[in-house]
PyMOL commands that place a pseudoatom at each C-alpha (Angstrom):
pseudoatom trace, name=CA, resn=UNK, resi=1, chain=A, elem=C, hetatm=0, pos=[-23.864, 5.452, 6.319]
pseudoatom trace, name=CA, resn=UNK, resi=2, chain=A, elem=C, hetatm=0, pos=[-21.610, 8.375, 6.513]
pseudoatom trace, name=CA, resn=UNK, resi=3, chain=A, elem=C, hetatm=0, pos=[-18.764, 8.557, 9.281]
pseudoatom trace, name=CA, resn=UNK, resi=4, chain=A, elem=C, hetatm=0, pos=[-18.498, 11.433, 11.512]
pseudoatom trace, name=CA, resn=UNK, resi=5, chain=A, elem=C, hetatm=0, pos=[-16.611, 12.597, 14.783]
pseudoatom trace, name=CA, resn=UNK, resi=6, chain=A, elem=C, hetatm=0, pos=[-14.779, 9.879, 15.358]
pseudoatom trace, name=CA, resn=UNK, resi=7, chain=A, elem=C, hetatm=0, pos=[-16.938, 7.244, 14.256]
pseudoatom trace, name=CA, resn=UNK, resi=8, chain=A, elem=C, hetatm=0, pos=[-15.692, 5.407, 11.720]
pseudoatom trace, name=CA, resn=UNK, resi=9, chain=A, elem=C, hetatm=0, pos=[-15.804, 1.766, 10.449]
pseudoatom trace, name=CA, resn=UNK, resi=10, chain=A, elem=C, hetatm=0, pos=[-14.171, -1.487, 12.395]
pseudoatom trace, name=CA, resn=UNK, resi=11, chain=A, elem=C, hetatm=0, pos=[-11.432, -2.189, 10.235]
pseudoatom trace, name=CA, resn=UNK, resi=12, chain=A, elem=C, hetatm=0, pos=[-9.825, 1.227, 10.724]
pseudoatom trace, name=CA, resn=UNK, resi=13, chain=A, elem=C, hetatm=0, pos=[-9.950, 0.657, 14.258]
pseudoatom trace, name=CA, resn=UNK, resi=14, chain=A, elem=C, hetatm=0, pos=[-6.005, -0.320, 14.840]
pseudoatom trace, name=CA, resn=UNK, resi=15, chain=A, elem=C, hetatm=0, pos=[-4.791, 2.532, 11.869]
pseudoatom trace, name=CA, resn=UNK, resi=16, chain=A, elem=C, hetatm=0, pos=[-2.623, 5.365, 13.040]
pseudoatom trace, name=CA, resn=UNK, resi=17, chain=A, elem=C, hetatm=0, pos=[-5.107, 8.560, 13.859]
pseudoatom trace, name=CA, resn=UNK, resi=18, chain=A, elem=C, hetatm=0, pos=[-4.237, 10.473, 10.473]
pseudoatom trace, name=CA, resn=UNK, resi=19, chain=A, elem=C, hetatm=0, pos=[-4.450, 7.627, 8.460]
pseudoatom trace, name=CA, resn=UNK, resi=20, chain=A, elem=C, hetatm=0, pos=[-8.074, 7.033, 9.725]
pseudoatom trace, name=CA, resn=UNK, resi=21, chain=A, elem=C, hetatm=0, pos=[-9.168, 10.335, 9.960]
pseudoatom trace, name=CA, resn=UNK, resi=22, chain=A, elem=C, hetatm=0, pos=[-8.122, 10.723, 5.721]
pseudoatom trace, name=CA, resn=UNK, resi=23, chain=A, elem=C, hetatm=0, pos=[-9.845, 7.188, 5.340]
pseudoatom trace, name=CA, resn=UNK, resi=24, chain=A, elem=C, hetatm=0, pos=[-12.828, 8.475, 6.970]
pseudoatom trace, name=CA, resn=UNK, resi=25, chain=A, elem=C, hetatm=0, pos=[-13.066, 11.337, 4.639]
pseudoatom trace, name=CA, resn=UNK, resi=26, chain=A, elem=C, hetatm=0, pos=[-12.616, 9.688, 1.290]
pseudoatom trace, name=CA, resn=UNK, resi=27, chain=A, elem=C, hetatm=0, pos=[-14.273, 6.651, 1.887]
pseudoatom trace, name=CA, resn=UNK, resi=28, chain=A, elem=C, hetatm=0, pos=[-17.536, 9.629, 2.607]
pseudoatom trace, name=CA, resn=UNK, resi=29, chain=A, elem=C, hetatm=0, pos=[-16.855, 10.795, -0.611]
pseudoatom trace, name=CA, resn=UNK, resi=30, chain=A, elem=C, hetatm=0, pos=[-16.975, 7.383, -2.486]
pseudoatom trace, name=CA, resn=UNK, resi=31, chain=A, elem=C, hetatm=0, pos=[-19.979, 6.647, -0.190]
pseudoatom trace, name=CA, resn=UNK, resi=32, chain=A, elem=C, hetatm=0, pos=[-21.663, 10.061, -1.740]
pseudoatom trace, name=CA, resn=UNK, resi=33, chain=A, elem=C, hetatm=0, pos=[-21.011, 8.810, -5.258]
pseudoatom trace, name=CA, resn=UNK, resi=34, chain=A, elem=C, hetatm=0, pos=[-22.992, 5.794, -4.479]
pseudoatom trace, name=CA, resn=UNK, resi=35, chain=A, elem=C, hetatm=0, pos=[-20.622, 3.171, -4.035]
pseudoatom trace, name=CA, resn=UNK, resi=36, chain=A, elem=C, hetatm=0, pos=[-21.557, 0.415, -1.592]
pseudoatom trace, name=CA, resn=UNK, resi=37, chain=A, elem=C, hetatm=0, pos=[-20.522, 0.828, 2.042]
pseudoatom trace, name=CA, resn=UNK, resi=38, chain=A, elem=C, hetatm=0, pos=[-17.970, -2.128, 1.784]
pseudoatom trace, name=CA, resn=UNK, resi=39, chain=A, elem=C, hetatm=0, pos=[-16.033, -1.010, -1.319]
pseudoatom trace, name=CA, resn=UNK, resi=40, chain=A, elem=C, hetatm=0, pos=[-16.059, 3.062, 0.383]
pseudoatom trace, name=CA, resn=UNK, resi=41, chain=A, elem=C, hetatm=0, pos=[-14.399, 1.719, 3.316]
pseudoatom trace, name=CA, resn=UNK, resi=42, chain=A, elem=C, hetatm=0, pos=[-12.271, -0.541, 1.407]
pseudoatom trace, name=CA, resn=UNK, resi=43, chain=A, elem=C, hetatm=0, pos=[-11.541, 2.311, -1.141]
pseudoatom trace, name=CA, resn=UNK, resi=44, chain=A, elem=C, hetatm=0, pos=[-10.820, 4.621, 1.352]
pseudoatom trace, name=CA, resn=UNK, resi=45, chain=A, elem=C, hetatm=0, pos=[-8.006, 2.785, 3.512]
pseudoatom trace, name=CA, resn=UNK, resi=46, chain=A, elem=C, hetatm=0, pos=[-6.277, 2.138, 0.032]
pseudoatom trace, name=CA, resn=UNK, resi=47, chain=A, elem=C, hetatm=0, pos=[-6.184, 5.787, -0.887]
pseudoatom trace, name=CA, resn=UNK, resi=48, chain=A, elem=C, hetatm=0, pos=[-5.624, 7.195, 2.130]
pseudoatom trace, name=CA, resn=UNK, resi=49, chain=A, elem=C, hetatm=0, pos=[-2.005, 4.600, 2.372]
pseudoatom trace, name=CA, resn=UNK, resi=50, chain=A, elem=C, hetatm=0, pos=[-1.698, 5.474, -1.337]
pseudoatom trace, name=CA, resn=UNK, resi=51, chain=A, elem=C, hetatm=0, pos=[-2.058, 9.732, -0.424]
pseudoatom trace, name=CA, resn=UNK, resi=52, chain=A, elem=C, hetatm=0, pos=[0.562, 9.354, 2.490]
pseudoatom trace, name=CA, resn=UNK, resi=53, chain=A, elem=C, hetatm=0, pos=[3.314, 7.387, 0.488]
pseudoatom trace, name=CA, resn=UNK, resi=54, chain=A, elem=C, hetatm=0, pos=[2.568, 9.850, -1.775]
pseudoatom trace, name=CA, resn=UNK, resi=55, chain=A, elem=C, hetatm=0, pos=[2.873, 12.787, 0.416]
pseudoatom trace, name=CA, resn=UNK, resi=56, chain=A, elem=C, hetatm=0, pos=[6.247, 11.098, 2.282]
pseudoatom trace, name=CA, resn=UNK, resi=57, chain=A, elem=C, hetatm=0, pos=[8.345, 10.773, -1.398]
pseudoatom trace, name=CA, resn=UNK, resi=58, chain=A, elem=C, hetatm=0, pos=[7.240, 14.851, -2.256]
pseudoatom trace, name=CA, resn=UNK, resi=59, chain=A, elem=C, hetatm=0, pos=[9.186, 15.786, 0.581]
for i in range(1, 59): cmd.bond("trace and resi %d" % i, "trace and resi %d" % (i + 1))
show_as sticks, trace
zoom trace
């Protein structure tokens, strides 16, 4: 089940706003590759941490 508007899964409940709202959108994407809806979400949280470390260090 894709998450939209502000709905998004549980366990990104108490995550800072951008971190959930980049979660949100790659955990869709794994979703529309046909991963299972526990590893997307999963999946998701880890790259979107991974993206803004990432993003922090080029600056």
């Amino acid at each position: 089940m894709p998450w939209y508007n502000g709905d998004y899964p549980p366990s990104y409940k108490n995550q800072p706003k951008k971190l959930r709202e980049k979660a949100v959108e790659i955990a869709n994407e794994v979703l529309k590759d046909g991963a299972d809806e526990g590893i997307a979400i999963a999946t998701g949280l880890k790259r979107a941490r991974q993206y803004f470390v990432d993003k922090k260090s080029k600056k």
